[in-house]
N, C-alpha and C positions, 0 to 999 in steps of 0.2 A: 874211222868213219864218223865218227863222234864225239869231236875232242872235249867235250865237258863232261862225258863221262869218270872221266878221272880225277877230278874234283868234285865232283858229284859222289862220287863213294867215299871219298874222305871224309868230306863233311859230315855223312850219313854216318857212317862209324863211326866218329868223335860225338856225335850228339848221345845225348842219354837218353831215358825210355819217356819223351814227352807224348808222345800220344795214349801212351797209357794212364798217363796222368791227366792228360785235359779231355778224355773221352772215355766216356763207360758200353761196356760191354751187353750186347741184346744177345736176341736170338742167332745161333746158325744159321745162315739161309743158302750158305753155299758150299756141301762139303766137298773135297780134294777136287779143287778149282785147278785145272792143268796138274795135275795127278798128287799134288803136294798142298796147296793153297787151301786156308778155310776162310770162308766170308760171313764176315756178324755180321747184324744190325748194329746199329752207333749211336751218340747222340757226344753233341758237345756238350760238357758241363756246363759250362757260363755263359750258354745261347739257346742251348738247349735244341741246335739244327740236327736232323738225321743224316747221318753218312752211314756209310759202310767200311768197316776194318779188316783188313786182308794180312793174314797169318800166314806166315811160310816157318813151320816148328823145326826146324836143323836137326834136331835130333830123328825125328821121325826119320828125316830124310833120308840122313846118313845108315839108320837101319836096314832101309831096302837096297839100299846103293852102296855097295862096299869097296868101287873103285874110287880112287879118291881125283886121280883125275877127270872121271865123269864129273867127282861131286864138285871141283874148281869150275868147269865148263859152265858148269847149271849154274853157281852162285853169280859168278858172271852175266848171263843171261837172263837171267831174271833182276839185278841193278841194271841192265842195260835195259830193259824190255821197259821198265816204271820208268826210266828217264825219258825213252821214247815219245810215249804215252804223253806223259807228263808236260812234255814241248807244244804236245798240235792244241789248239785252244777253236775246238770245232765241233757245234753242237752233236755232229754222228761216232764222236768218239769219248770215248769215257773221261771224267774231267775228278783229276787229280787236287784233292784236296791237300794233302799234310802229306808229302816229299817221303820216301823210302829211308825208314830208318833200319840201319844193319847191325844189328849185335848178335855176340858171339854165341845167342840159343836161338835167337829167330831175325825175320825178315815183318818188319809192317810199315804199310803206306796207308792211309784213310781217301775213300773216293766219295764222290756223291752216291746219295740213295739210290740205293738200285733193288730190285724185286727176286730177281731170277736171270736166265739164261735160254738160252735159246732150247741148249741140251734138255733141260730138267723139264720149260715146257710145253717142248712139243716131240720129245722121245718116248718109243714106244707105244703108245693107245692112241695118236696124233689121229688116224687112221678111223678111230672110234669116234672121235669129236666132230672135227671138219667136214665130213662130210654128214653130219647129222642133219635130216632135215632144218632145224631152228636154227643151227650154229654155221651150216657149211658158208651161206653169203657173207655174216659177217669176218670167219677167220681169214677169207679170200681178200678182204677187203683189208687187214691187218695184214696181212702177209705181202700184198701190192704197196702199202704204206711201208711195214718193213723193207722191201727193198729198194721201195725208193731212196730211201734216206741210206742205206748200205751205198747206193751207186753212189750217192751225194757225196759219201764220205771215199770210194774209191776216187770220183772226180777230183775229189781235192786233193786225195796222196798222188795220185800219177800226175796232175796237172801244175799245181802246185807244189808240191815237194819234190817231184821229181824222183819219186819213189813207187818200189813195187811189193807190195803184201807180200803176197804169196801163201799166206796160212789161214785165210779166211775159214771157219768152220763153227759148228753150234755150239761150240764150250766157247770161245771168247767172244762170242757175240750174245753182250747183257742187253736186259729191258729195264730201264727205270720205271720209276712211280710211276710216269704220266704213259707209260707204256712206248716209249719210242725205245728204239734199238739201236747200241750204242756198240762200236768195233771198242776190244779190252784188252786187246794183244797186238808186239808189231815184234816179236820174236824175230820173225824168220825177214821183216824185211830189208830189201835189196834196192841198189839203184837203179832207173829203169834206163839207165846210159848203158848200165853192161847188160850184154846178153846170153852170158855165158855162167851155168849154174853148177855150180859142184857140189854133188850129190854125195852124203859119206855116214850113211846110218848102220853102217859097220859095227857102234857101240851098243851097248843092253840098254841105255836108256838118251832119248835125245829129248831135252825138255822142249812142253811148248809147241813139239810139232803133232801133227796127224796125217800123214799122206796118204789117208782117205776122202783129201778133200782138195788137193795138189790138181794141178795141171800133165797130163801126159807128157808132155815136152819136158817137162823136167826130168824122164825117168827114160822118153824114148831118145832123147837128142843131148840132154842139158843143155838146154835155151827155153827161155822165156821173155815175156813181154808184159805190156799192161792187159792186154786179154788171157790172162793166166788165171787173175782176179775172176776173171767174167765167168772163164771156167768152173771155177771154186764155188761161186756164185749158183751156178747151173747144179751142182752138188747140193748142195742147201737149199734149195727149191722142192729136191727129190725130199729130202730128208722131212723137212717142214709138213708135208704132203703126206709121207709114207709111214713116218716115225723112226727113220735106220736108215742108215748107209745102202747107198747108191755101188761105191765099191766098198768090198769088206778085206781086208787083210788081217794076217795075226804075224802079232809084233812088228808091226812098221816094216814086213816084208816086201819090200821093192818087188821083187821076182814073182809075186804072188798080185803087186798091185798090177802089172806089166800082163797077167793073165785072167785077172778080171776085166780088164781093160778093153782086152780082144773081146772078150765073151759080146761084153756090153754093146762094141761098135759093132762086132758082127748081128746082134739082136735088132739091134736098131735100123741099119740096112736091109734088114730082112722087111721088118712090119711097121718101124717110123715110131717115134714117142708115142702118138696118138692111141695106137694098139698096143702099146708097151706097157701104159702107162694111163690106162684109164681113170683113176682117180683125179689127175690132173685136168683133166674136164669138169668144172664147174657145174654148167647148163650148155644147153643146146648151141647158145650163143658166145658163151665164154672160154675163145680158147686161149688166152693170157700165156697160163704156164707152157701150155705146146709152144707158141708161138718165143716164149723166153727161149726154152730149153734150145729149140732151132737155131738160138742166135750163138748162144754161146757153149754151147758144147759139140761143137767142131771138134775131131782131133787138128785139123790144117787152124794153127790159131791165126791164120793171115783171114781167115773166109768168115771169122767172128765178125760182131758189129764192133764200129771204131768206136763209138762211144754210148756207152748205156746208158747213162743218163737222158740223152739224147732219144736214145729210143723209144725210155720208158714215157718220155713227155710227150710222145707223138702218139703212143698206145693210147694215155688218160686224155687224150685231146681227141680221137677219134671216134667219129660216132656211128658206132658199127651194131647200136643196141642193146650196148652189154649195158646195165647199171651200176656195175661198178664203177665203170668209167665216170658217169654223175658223180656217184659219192666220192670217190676220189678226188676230184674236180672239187667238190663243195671244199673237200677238207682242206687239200692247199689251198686253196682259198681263203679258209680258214687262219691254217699256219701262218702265212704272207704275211700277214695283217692287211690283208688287201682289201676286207670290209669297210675299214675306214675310208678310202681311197677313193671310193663308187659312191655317187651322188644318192639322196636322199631315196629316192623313188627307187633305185635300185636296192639299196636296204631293209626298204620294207619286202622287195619282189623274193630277194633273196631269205629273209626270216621265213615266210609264208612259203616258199617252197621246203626251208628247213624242215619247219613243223609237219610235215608230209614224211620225208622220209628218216627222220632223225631213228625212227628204233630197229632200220638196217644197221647201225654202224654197233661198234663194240664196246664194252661197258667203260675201259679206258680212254678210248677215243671221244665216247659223249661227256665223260668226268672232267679229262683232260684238254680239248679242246669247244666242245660243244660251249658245255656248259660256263667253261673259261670265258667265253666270247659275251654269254648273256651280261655275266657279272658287269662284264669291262662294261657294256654297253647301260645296262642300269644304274653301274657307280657314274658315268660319264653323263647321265639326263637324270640325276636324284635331285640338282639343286633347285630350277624352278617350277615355286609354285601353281604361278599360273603358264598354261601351256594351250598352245594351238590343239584344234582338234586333230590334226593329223598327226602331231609330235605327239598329242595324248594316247591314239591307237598305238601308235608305233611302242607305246611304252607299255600298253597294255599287253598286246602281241608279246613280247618279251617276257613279262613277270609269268604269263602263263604257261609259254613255251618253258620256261625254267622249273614250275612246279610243277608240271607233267612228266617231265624227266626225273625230279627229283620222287614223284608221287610210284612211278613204273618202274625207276632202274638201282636207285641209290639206297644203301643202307639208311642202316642208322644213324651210323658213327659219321658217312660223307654225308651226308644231310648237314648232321648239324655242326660240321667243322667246316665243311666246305662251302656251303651254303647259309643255312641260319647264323652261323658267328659273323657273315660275311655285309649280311644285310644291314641296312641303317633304317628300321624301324620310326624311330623319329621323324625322319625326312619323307619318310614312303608315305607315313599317316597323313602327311599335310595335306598329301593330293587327296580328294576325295573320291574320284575314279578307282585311283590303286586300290587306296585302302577296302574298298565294294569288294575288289578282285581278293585283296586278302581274307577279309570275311567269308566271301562264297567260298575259299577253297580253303576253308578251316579243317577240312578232314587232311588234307595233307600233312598241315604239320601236326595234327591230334596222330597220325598214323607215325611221323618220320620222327618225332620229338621223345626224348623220354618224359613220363607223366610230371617229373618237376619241372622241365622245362615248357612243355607246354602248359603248367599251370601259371606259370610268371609269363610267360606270354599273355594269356586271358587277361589274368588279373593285376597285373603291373604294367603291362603294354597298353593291348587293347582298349577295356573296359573300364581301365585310369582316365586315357587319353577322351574316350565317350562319354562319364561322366564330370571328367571337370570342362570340359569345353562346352558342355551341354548337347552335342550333336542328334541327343534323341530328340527336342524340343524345338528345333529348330524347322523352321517349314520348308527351307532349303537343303535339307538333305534328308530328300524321300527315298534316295537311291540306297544313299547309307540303313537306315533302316528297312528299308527291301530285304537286304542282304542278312542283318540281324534275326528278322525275321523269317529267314527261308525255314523250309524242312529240313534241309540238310542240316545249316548252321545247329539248329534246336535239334538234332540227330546228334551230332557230334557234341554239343555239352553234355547231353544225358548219357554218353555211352564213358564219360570220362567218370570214373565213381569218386575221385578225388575232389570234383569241385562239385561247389556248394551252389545248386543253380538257383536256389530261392534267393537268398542274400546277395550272393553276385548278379544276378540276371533278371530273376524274372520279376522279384518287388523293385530293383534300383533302375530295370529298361526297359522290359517290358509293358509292364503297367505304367509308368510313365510316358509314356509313348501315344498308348492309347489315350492317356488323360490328355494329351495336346495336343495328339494331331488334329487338325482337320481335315487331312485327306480321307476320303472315303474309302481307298485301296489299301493303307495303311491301318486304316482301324478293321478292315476284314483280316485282311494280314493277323493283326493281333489275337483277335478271335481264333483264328486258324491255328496258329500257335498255341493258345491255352488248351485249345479243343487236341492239341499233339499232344501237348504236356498233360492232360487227362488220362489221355489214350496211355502212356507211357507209366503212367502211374509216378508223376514228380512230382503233382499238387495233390497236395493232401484236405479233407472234409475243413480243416481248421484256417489254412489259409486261404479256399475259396471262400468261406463266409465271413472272414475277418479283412480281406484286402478285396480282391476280384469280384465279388458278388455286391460289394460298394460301389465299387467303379461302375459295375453294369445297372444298378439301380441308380444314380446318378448320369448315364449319360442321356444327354439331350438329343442327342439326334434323333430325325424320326424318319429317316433315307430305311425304304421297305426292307431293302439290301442286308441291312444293320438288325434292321427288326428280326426278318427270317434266321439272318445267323444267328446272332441271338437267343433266339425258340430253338433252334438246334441245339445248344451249347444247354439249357435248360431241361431240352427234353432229356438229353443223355443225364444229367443231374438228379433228376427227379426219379428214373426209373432206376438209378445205380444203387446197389448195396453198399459201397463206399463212400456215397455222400447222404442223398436226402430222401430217398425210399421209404427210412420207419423216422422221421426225423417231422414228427406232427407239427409243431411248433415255428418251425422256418419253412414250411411248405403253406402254414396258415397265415402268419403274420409277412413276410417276407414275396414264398415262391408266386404264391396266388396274384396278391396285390400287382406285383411287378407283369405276371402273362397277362392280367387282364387290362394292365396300361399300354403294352403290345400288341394286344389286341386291336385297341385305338389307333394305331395308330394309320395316318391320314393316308391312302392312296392302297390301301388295302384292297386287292380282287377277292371275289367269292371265295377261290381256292384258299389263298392264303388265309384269311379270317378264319376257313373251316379247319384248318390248322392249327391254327391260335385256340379256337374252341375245344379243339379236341385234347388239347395237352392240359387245357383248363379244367375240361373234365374231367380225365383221366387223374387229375391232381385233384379234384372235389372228393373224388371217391375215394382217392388215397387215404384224404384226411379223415371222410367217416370210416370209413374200414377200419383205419386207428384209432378210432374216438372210440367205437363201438368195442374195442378190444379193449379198451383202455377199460368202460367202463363195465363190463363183463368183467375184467379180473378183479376190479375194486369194490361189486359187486359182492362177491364172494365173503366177501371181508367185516358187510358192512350187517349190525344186530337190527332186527325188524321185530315186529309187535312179537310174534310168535316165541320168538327167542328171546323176549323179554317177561315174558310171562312161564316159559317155563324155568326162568333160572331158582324159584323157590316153588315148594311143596306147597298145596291147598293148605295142609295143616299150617305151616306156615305165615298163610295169607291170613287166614282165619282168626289169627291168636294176636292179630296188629290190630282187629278192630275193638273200638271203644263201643259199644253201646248204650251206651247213657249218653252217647255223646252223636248218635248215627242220626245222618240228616234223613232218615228213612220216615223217622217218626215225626207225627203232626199238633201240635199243637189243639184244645180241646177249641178254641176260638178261631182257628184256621179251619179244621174242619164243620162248622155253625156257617161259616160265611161259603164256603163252597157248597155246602147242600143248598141254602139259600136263592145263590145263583144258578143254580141248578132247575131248580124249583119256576122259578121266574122268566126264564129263554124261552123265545120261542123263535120256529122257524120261518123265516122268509121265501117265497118261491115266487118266481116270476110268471105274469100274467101267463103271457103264451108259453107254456111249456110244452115246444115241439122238440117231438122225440126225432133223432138222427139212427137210423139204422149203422148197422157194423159197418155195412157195408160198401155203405157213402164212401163213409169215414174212408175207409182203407184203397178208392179209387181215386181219393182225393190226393192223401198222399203218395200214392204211384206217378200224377199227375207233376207233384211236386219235385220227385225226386230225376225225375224225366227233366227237370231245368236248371240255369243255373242261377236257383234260388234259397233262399231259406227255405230251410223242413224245419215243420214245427209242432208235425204232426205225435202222435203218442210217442213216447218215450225216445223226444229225441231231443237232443242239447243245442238246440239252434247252430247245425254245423253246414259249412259251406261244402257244398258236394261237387264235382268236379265235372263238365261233362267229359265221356270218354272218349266224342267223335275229336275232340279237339288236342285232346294233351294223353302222353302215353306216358305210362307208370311203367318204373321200374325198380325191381325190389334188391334191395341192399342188405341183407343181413336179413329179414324180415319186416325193415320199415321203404315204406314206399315213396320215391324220390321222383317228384315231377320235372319232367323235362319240357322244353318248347318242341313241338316239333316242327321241323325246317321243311318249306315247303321243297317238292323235287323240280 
């Protein structure tokens, strides 16, 4: 049937152990593949591609099998089975990398990457998953994709090959990386010219096969055809669904598969799939799998559908409500490459509809395809810089669609292999739109990235590319810095503890930013930011008064807008325990001077002024409140008469003075001239001497003290006295502090 199989095994024998040599050994991921096979992981040495290595150990074998002509049959059929395989060059069947080598302890061929198998996952707890609320649409919608592509690949053997399976079942049907499912056995096939089957499981072991997943006719008639496949087919739908066998036999008993058989047509007769077989109901509207099973699990295989392929494209073409039907549509769609195909305005309709239902499909499906599609389409519009507005959304729409996927569904590890290694950073920055779009969605890759790669990101990408081309200072890209300054973006530096956001960010962008712009939405922007980065605790007492607190007593502007923020950003300053609360000195020379030029400033309402005022005050009093402390503790400290006179004893004091020498004493000619003058004075009194009662006196000054005038009356220090209908006192410590009072 296959005449190059016998050149084909020579060859394989004569070669030595080269794939052990040009391939190293991973993990197991598939053990006793067809009851004997073990399947690694792989990798080429000198390419470093991932395959998979498939072991067949001889010895093992021959342990369990002690017939030796069983064990010729098998060894046979397994170099025939890899040759098979090996010929069809068809994306639904497994693609054979490094040819079956046969030596005298094992069997190994090297395939592409492959994950798993059908058996491993969805045997047993299938049951528990699929129909899980979250999971059951999208497995339905994998399981519609896996069988398309299964009919795809029976299309090509019966139509093409002119060939008949017949052993279709969940051990040889593998799932690669990108999740498609790929046929990995053609054991048992036949030509679809003959239709006459000979059945002969007589032996303890038949490799390769399972006729639990056979067509009746091979068992009630020996005859078969290409809907034998369909039948098998119809098996694997159960199993997908159920987790186990549809029929169950023990040891590949014919006789027993022949009385399940009955069991099953009789059941089904009775109550129909539909009541058999409840789990096969999706939703109300989706009966897909009933509507499969009806087709081909006929026992009469003449009353099957002639061609399932055919079928399954008039199901995903019908529009009977189900949603699946959409998403399935979208994804060949997808596969085709038929996006390219459809004019412009179609491509954005179709993006825009994606972004809608993209998180129905399944985590392979959007890695494998979805996300495939964006890349193509972003590598394919990176080169120019300038672009039309519409090719500019279109490319917006994409970048976003891609980090929202990547932000919801993807690891770590596919993130940054499959994605961030993928991007061209360079070219993306040029545009100044994307780049907006990169900035706003800086949590993404702070979230998808490990902390050294998103640190070289910031600081060797980004923040490189922003400082040397100058884009904070530039008055055409107010959008770019929008984005620098959102919340988010200044959210996501501070939650990174590895970067240094004063030296990278906020003395080298952000303050320069403010120092240049002239937009007014920009320098609030700024404000808002420092006022985050306050809040968050980033700026510390030392770099607001030594950077920021310059910048803000230097700006010129007098937009009220500026001013208000401003007094907000000051007020929270002055009342904080972390900056200027006990801090006399920069609240006197500095805080004051700067509210009270804010104060001025032009186009001021009453409100606002009274605002201005009140933070002025509140800061007046700060300062004496600390002044008055200051001077109360230094106080304490400081020696007064009292404490100077008792530091020595009277006796003491007494024993310093000279007496001979004390200016107490007078001279005998000092005192001669003082009796003299004594003697000689006389007093003067004025003509009229009118007397003033007490009591004038003391109406006079009540009179006085009632204005706002000098009192000069007895014992007073010519002091200006205040009236009190006009200005109200208020005491501070115990000294009294005049205020204006504002009319209401």
């Amino acid at each position: 049937m296959f005449s190059s199989f016998a050149s084909t095994l020579s060859t394989a024998t004569s070669s030595s152990y080269k794939i052990d040599a040009s391939y190293s050994y991973g993990n197991l991921i598939i053990p006793n593949y067809l009851g004997f096979w073990q399947v690694y992981e792989g990798a080429s040495k000198k390419t470093g591609l991932k395959v998979c290595i498939f072991k067949f150990e001889k010895k093992i074998f021959e342990a369990h099998i002690r017939n030796k002509v069983i064990i010729k049959e098998s060894y046979e059929k397994i170099a025939l089975d890899v040759a098979n395989i090996q010929k069809i060059k068809h994306p639904s069947f497994l693609n054979i990398i490094e040819p079956l080598e046969i030596h005298s302890k094992s069997f190994i061929f090297v395939s592409e990457s492959i994950s798993t198998n059908l058996k491993l996952k969805y045997g047993n707890d299938t049951m528990y998953t699929i129909n899980n609320t979250g999971n059951k649409q999208n497995n339905s919608i994998v399981i519609k994709k896996g069988l398309y592509e299964l009919s795809k690949a029976l299309d090509f053997v019966h139509n093409k090959m002119k060939k008949v399976i017949l052993n279709i079942n969940p051990e040889n049907i593998f799932i690669d990386s990108k999740g498609n499912w790929k046929v990995a056995s053609l054991v048992g096939m036949q030509s679809n010219t003959d239709t006459y089957y000979d059945i002969n499981y007589a032996n303890e072991y038949e490799y390769g096969s399972n006729i639990n997943y056979m067509a009746p006719e091979l068992f009630f008639e020996n005859k078969f055809n290409c809907s034998s496949d369909y039948f098998s087919l119809g098996l694997l739908v159960y199993f997908l669904i159920y987790g186990n066998d549809l029929i169950k036999t023990e040891n590949q008993s014919i006789e027993i598969y022949k009385l399940e058989y009955k069991k099953l047509e009789s059941k089904t007769l009775k109550i129909g799939y539909k009541n058999l077989f409840p789990l096969l109901v999706m939703n109300e509207k989706d009966f897909f799998f009933i509507r499969f099973l009806n087709n081909v699990l006929n026992k009469d295989y003449h009353m099957r559908c002639e061609s399932l392929i055919d079928w399954i494209n008039d199901e995903f073409n019908s529009n009977d409500g189900n949603k699946d039907n959409e998403l399935i549509k979208t994804l060949l769609f997808i596969e085709k490459g038929e996006f390219y195909s459809v004019n412009f305005k179609s491509q954005v309709i179709f993006l825009n509809g994606l972004s809608k239902i993209w998180r129905e499909y399944d985590h392979h499906i959007l890695l494998n395809n979805v996300v495939a599609l964006l890349l193509e389409i972003i590598t394919l519009n990176i080169g120019e810089k300038q672009k039309e507005e519409t090719d500019l959304e279109f490319f917006k729409l994409t970048i976003n669609l891609l980090l929202d996927i990547s932000f919801e569904v993807l690891t770590i590890e596919e993130f940054s292999t499959r994605i961030f290694m993928q991007l061209s950073f360079d070219k993306l920055m040029i545009i100044n739109p994307v780049f907006e779009i990169l900035l706003q969605r800086i949590n993404v890759f702070q979230t998808k990235l490990e902390s050294k790669q998103f640190l070289g990101l910031l600081n060797d990408v980004f923040f490189k590319k922003i400082i040397k081309t100058e884009l904070v200072s530039t008055p055409d890209n107010a959008g770019l810095q929008s984005s620098l300054l959102s919340t988010e973006f200044i959210k996501t530096l501070s939650q990174c503890a590895e970067f240094e956001l004063t030296k990278n960010f906020t003395d080298p962008i952000l303050l320069k930013i403010f120092s240049n712009t002239q937009s007014l939405k920009i320098k609030l922007a700024c404000l808002d930011a420092i006022d985050e980065l306050i809040s968050m605790e980033k700026i510390n007492k030392y770099q607001m008064s030594d950077s920021i607190l310059k910048i803000i007593e230097n700006n010129k502007t007098t937009n009220v807008k500026i001013t208000m923020s401003i007094l907000q950003l000051i007020t929270k300053l002055v009342q904080s325990d972390q900056f200027y609360v006990n801090e006399k000195n920069i609240l006197l020379d500095r805080i004051l001077p700067l509210l009270w030029r804010l104060s001025m400033t032009p186009n001021l309402n009453l409100s606002e002024f009274g605002k201005c005022q009140n933070i002025i005050n509140y800061t007046t009093r700060r300062i004496q409140d600390l002044h008055i402390s200051f001077i109360k503790s230094t106080a304490v400290n400081m020696p007064g008469p009292s404490t100077v006179m008792n530091k020595n004893s009277f006796h003491d004091i007494v024993q310093k003075v000279d007496i001979s020498k004390s200016t107490n004493q007078f001279t005998g000619i000092e005192q001669k001239e003082l009796q003299k003058l004594n003697r000689s004075a006389q007093i003067i009194k004025p003509k009229n001497d009118i007397k003033i009662s007490s009591s004038v006196i003391q109406k006079r000054d009540m009179s006085l003290k009632n204005d706002n005038h000098s009192y000069t009356g007895p014992n007073s220090s010519n002091i200006m006295v205040p009236n009190n209908k006009n200005l109200d006192h208020n005491s501070i410590n115990g000294i009294s502090v005049l205020q204006p009072k504002l009319k209401k």
